[in-house]
C-alpha positions as protocol buffer text, in pm:
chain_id: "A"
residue {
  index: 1
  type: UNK
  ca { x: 10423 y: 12795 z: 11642 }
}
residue {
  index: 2
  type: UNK
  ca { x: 10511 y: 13052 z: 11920 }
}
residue {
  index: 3
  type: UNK
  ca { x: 10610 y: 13388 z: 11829 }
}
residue {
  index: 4
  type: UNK
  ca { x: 10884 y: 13620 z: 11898 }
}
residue {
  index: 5
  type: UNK
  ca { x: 11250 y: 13471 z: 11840 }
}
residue {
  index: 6
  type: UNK
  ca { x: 11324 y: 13318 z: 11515 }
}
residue {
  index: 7
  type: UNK
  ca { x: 11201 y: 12975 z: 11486 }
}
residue {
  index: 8
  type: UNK
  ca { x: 11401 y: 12637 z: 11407 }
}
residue {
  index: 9
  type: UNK
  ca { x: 11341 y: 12327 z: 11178 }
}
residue {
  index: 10
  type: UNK
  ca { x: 11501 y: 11987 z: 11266 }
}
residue {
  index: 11
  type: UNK
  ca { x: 11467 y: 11832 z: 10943 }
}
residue {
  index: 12
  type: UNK
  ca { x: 11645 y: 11503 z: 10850 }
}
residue {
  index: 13
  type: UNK
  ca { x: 11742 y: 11383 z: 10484 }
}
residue {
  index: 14
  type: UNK
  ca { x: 11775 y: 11684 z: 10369 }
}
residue {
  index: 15
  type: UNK
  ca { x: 12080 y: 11642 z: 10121 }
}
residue {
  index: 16
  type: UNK
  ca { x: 11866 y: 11600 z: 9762 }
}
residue {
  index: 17
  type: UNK
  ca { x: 11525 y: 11605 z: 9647 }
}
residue {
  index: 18
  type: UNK
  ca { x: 11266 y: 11689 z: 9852 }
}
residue {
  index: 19
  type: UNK
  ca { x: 11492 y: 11751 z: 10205 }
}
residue {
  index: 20
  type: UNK
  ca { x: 11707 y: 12024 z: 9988 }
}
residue {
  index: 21
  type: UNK
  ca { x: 11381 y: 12176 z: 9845 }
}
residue {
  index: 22
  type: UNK
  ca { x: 11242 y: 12195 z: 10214 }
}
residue {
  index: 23
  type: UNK
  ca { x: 11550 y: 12386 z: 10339 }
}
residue {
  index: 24
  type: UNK
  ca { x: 11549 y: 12617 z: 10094 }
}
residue {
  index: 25
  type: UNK
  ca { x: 11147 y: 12701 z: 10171 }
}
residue {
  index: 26
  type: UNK
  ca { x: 11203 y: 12740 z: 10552 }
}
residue {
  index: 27
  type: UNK
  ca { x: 11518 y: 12942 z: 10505 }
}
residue {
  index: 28
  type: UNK
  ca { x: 11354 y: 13226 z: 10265 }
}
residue {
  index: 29
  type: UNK
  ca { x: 11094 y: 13228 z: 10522 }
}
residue {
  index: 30
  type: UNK
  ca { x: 11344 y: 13316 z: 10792 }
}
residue {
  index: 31
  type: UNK
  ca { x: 11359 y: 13027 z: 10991 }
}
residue {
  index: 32
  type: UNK
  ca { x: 11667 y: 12853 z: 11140 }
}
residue {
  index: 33
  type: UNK
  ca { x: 11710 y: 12497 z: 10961 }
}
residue {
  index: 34
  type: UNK
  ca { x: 11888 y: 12239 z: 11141 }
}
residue {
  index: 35
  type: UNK
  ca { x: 11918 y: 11913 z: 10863 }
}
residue {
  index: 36
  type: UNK
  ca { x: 12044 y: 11595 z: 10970 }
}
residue {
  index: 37
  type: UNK
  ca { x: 12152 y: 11305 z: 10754 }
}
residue {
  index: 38
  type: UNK
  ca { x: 12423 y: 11016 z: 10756 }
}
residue {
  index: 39
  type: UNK
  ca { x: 12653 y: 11196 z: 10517 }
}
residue {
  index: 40
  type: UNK
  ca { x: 12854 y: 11548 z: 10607 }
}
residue {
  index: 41
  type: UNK
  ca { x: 12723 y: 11873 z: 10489 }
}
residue {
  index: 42
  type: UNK
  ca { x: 12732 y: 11859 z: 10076 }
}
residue {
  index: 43
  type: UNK
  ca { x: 12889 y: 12197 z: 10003 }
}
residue {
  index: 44
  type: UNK
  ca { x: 12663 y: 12160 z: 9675 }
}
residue {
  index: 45
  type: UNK
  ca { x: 12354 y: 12213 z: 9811 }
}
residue {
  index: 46
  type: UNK
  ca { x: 12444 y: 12563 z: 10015 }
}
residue {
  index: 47
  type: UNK
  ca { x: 12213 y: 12753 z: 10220 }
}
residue {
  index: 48
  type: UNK
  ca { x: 12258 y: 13005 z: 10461 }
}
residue {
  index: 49
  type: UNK
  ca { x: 12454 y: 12904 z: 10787 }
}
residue {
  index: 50
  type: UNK
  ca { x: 12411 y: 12527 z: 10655 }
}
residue {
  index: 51
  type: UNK
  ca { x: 12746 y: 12391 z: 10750 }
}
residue {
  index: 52
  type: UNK
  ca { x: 12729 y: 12469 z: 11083 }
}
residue {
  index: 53
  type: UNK
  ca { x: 12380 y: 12370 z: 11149 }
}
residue {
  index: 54
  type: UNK
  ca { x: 12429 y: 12038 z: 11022 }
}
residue {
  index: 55
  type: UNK
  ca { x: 12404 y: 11729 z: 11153 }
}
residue {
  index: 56
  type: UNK
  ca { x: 12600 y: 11414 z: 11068 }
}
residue {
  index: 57
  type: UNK
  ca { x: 12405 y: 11127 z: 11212 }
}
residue {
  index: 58
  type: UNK
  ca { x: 12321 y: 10790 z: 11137 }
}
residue {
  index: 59
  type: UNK
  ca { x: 11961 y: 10734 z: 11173 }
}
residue {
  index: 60
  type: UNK
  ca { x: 11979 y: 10356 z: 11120 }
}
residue {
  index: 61
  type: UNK
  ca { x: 12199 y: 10318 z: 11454 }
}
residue {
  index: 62
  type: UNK
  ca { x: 11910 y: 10361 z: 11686 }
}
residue {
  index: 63
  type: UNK
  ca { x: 12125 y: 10392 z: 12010 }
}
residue {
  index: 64
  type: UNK
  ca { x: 12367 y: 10649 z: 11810 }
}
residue {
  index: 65
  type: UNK
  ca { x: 12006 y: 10856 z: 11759 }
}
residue {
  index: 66
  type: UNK
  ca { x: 11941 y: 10823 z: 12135 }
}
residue {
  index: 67
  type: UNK
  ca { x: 12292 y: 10959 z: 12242 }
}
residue {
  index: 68
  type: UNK
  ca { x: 12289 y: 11229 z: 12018 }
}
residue {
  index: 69
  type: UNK
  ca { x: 11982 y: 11390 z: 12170 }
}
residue {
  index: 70
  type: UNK
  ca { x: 12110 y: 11562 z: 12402 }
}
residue {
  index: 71
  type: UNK
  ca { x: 12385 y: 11737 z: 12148 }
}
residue {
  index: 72
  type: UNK
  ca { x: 12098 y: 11810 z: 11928 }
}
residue {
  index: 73
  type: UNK
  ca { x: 11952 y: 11997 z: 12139 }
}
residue {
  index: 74
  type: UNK
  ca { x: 12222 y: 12212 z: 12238 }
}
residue {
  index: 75
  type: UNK
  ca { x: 12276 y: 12293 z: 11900 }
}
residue {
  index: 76
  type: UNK
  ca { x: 11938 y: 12376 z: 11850 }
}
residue {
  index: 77
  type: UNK
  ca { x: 11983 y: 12629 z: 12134 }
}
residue {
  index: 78
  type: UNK
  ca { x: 11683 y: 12536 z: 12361 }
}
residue {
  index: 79
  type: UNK
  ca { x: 11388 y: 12630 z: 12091 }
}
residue {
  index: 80
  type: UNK
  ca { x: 11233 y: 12371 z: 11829 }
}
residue {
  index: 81
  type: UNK
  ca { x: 10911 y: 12511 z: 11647 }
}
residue {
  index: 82
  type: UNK
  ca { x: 10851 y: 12253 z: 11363 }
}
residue {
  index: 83
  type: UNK
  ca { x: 11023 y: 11864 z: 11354 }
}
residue {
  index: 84
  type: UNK
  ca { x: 11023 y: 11705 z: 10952 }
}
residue {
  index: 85
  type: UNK
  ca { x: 11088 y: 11312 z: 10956 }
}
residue {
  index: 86
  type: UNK
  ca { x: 11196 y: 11306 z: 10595 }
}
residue {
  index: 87
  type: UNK
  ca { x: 11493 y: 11068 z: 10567 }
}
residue {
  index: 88
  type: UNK
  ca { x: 11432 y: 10762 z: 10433 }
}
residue {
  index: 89
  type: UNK
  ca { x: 11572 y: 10429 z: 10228 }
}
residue {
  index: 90
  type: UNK
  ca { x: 11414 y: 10257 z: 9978 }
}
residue {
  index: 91
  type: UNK
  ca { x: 11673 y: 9959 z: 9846 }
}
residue {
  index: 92
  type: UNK
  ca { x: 11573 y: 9795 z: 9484 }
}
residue {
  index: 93
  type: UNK
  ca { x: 11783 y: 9501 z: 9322 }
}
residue {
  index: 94
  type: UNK
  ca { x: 12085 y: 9625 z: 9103 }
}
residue {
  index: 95
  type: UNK
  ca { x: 11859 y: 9634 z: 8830 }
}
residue {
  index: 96
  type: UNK
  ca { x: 11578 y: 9870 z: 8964 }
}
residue {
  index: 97
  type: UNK
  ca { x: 11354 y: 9595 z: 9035 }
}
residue {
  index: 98
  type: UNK
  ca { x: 11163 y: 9626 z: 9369 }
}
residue {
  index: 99
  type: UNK
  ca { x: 11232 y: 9368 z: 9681 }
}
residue {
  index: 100
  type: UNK
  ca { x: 10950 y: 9162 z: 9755 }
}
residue {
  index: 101
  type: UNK
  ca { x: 10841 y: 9048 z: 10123 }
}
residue {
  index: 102
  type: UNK
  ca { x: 10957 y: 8689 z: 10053 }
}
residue {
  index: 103
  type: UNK
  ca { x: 11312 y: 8832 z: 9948 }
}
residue {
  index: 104
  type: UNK
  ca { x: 11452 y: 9070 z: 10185 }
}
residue {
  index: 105
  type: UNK
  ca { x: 11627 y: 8930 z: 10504 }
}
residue {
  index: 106
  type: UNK
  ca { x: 11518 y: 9030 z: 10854 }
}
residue {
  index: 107
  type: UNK
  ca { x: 11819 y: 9256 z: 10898 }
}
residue {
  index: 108
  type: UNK
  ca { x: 11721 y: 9510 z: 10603 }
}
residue {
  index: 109
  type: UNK
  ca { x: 11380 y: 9481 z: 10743 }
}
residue {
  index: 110
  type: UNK
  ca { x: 11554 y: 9653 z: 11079 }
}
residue {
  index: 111
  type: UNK
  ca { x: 11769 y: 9874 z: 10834 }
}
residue {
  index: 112
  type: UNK
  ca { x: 11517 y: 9976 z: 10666 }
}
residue {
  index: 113
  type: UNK
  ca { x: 11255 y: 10033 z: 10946 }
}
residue {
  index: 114
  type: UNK
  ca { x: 11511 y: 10231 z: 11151 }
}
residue {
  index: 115
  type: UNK
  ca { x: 11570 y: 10475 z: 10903 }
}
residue {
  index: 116
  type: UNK
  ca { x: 11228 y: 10540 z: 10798 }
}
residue {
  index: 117
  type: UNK
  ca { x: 11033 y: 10422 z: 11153 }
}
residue {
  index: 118
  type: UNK
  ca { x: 11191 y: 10442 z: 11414 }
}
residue {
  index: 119
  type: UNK
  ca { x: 11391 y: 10758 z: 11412 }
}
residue {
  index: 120
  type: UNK
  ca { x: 11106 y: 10960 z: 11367 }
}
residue {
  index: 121
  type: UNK
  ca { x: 10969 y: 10822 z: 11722 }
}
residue {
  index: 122
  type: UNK
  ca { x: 11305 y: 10846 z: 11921 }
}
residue {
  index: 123
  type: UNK
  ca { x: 11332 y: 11207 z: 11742 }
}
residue {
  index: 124
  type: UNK
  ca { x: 10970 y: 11309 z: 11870 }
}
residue {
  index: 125
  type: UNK
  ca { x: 10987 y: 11170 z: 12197 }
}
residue {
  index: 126
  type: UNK
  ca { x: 11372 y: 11343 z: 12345 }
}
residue {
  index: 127
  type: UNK
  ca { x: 11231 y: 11653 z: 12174 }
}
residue {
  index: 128
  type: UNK
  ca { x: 10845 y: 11674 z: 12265 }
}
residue {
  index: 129
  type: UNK
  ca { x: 10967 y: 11906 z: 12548 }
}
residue {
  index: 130
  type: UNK
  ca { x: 11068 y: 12181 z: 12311 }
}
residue {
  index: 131
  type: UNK
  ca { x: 10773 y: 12158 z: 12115 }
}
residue {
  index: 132
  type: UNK
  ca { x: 10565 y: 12190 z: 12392 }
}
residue {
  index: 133
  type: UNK
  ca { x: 10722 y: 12458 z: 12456 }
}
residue {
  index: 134
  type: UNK
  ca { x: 10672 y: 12639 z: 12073 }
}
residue {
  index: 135
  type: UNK
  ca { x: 10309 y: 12458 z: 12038 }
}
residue {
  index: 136
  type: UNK
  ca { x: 10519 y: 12329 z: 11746 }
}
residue {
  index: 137
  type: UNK
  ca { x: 10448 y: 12091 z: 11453 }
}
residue {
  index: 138
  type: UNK
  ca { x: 10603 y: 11816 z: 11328 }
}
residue {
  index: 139
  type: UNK
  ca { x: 10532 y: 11599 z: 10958 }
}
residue {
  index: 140
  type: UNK
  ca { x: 10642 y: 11263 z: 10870 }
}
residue {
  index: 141
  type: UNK
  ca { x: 10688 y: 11198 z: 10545 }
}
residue {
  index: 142
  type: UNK
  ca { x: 10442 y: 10874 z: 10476 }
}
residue {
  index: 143
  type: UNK
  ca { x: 10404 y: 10802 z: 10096 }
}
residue {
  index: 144
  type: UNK
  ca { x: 10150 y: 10686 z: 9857 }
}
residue {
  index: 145
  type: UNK
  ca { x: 10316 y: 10304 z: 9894 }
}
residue {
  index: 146
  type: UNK
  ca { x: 10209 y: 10288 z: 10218 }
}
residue {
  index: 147
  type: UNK
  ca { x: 9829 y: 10220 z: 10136 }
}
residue {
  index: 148
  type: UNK
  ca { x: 9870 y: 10063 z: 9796 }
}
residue {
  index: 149
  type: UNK
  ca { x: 10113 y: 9805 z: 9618 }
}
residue {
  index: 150
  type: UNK
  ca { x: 10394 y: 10002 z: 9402 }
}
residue {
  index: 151
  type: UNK
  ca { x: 10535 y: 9836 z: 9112 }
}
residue {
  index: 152
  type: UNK
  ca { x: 10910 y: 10000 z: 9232 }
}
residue {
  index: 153
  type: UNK
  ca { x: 10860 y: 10053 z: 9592 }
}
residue {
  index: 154
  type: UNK
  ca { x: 10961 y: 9767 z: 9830 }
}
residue {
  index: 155
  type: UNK
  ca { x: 10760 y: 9585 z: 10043 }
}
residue {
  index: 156
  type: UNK
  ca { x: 10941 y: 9688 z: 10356 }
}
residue {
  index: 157
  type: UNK
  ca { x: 10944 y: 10049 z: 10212 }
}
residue {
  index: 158
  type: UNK
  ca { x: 10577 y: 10024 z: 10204 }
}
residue {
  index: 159
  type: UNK
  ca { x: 10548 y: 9856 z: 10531 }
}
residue {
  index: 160
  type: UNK
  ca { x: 10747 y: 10133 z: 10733 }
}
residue {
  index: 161
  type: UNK
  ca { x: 10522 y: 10422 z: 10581 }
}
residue {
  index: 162
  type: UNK
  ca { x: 10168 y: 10267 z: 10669 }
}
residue {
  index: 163
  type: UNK
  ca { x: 10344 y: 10221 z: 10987 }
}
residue {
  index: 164
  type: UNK
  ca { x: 10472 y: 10570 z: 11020 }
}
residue {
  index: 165
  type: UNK
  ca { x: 10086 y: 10667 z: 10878 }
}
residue {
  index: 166
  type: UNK
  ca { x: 9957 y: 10511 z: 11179 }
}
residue {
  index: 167
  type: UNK
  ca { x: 10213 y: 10681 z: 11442 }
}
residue {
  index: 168
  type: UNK
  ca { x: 10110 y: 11029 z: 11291 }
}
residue {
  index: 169
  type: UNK
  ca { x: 9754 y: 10938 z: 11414 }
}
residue {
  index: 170
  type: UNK
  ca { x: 9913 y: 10774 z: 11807 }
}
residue {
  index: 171
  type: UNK
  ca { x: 10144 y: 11133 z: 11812 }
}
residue {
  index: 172
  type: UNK
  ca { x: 9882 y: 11355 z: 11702 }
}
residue {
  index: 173
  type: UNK
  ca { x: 9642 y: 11230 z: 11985 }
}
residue {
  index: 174
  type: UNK
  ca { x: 9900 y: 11221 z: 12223 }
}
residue {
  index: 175
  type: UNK
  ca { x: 10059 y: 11579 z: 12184 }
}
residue {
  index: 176
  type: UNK
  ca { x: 9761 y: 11767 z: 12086 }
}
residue {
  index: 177
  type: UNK
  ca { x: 9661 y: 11831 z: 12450 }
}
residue {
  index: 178
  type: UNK
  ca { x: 9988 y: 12035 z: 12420 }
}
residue {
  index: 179
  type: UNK
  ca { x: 9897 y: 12190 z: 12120 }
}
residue {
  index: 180
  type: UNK
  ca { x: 10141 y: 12016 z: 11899 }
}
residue {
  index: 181
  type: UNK
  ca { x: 10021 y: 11965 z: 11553 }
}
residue {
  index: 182
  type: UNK
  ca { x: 10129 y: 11632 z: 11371 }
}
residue {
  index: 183
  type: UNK
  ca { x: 10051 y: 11541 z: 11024 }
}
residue {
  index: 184
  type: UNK
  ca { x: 10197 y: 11332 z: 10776 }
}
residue {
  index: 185
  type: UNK
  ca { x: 10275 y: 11430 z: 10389 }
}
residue {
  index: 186
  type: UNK
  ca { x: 10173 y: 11137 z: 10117 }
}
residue {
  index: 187
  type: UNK
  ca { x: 10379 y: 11214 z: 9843 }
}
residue {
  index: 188
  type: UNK
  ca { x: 10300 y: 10995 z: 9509 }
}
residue {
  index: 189
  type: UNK
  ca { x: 10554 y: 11036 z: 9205 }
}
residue {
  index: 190
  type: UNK
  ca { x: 10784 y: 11307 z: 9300 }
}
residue {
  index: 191
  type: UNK
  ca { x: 11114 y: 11436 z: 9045 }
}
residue {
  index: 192
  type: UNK
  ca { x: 11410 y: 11299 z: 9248 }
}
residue {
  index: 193
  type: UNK
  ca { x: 11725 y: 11082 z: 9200 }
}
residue {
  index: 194
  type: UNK
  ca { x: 11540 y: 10789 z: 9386 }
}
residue {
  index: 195
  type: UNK
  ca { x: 11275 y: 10767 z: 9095 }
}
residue {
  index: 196
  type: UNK
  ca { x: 11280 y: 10375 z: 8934 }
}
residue {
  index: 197
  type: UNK
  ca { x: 11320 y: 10291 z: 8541 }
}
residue {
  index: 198
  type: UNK
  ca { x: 10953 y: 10257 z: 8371 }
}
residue {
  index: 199
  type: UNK
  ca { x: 10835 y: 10585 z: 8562 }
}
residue {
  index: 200
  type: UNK
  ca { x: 10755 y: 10771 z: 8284 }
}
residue {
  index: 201
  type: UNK
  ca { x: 10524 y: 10533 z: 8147 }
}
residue {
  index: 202
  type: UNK
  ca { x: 10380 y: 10537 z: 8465 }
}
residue {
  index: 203
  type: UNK
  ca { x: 10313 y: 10863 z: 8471 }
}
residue {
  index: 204
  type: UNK
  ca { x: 10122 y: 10878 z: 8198 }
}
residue {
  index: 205
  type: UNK
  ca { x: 9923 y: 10536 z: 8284 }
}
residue {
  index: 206
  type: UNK
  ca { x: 9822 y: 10563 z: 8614 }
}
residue {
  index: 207
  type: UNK
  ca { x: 9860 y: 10956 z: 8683 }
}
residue {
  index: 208
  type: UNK
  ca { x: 9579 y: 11153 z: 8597 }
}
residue {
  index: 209
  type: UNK
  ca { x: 9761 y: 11523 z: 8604 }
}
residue {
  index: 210
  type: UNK
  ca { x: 9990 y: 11337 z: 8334 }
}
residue {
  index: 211
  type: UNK
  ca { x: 10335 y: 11498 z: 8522 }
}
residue {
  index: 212
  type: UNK
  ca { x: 10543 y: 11434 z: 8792 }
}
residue {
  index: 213
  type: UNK
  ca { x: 10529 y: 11653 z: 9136 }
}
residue {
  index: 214
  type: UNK
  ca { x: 10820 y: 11848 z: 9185 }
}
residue {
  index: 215
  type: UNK
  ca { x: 11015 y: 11895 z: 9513 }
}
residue {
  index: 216
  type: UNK
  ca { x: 10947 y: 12284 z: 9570 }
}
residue {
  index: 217
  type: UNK
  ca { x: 10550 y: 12156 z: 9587 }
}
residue {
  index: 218
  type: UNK
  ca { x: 10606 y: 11903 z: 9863 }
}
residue {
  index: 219
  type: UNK
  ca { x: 10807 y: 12132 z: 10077 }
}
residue {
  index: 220
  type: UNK
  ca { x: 10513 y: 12411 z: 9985 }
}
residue {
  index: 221
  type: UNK
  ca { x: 10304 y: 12185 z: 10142 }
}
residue {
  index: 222
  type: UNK
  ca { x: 10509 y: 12145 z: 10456 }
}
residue {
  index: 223
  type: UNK
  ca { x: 10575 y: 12440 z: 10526 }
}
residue {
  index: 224
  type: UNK
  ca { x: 10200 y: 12551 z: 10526 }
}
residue {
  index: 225
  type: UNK
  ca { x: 10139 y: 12234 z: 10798 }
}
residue {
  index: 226
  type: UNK
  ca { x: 10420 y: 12391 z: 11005 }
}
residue {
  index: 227
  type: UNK
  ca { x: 10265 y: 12770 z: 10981 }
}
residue {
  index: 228
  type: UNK
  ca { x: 10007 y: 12926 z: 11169 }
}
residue {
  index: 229
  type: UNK
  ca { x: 9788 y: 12902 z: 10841 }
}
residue {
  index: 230
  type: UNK
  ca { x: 9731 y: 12485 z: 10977 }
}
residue {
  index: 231
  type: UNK
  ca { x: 9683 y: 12548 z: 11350 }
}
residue {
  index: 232
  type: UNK
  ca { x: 9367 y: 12371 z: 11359 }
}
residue {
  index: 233
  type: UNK
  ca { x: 9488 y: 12071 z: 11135 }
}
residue {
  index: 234
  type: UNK
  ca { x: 9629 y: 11746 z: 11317 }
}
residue {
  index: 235
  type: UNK
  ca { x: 9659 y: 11356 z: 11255 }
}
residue {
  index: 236
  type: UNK
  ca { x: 9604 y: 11394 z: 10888 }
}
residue {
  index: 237
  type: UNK
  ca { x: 9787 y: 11237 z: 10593 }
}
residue {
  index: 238
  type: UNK
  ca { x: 9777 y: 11485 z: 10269 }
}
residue {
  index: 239
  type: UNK
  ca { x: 9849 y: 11328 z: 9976 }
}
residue {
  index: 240
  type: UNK
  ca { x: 10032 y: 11497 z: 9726 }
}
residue {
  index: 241
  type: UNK
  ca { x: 10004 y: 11270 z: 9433 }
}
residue {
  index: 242
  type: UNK
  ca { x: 9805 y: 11490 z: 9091 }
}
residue {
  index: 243
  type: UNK
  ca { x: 9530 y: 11248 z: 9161 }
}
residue {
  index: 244
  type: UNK
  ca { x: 9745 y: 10906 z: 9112 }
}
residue {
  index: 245
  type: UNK
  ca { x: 9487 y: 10752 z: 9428 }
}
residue {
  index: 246
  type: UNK
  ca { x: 9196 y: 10780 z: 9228 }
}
């Protein structure tokens, strides 16, 4: 991350959970946050200067994405320092159970891997020039599902974040001769609205900290990957999980 004028996040889904808990860490560190996401600016989740730095875009609408680059970055005002591919869907049936491969039809697949995939690589690529410029940073949000079946996740969640896992590793060797940074966060069981029925008991079976993670400890962790504490650290997924891989 450069120096000097105050430096900007791009961070999409950043309405709830995680995403909200990011903005807040970024803003008390003084840096601009931009947050995207399909719905308009939720006046419940206020932060400094958030209305107008909000962006309403549909990430699933992969030419809408494209168009909108160049408005995004006029609003970003020709400086990007860190890039946070957060957003994404994870659909269940009504009754919380997860979607198996066999079930889903090939136009949620797209859906699904739009939102989670392939916005992160149209985002990346009509902004690498400003990150060049910063020697900025950007993290994709991967997950644990993406290297291991989930008894709640679906299988084209999973799918699109060992995919995603695998572009952090393409970007990172691609951009680092420009000294961009990319990483990917793993989360495991994190304290959000998108959490299934049964978690609990999950917790406490497969978990060995015996709690879930909480929001404010992701977005700790992102913001360190974004700092000048991690300039030596790219292509690696961190898992954030209190030891559920083991």
């Amino acid at each position: 991350m450069s120096a000097g004028q105050q430096p900007v996040l791009l961070l999409t889904g950043a309405s709830r959970g995680i995403g909200h808990a990011t903005v807040k860490r970024f803003s008390s560190e003084g840096w601009r946050v931009l947050t995207m996401s399909r719905q308009a600016f939720d006046p419940r989740c206020p932060w400094p200067g958030g209305e107008r730095n909000h962006i309403q875009l549909d990430l699933s609408q992969v030419d809408v994405v494209r168009d909108a680059l160049p408005e995004i970055k006029r609003i970003a005002g020709g400086r990007l320092d860190a890039l946070i591919n957060n957003a994404a869907i994870s659909p269940k049936h009504p009754d919380g159970r997860k979607i198996s491969s066999l079930e889903m039809a090939y136009r949620d697949w797209l859906h699904i891997f739009n939102v989670n995939f392939f916005s992160a690589i149209l985002l990346a690529q009509g902004l690498s020039d400003y990150l060049i410029e910063s020697k900025g940073s950007i993290v994709n949000m991967t997950s644990i599902v993406g290297s291991r079946v989930h008894p709640f996740a679906s299988a084209a969640y999973a799918t699109s974040k060992a995919g995603l896992a695998a572009l952090t590793r393409e970007m990172a060797n691609d951009l680092g001769r420009f000294g961009v940074r990319v990483n990917a966060v793993s989360p495991g069981e994190i304290d959000t609205a998108i959490l299934s029925p049964g978690t609990d008991e999950f917790v406490q079976r497969e978990i060995p900290m015996r709690r879930l993670g909480k929001p404010n400890e992701v977005a700790d962790l992102m913001f360190f990957l974004c700092s000048n504490q991690a300039m030596y650290i790219t292509g690696s997924e961190v898992h954030i999980d209190g030891g559920q891989r083991v």
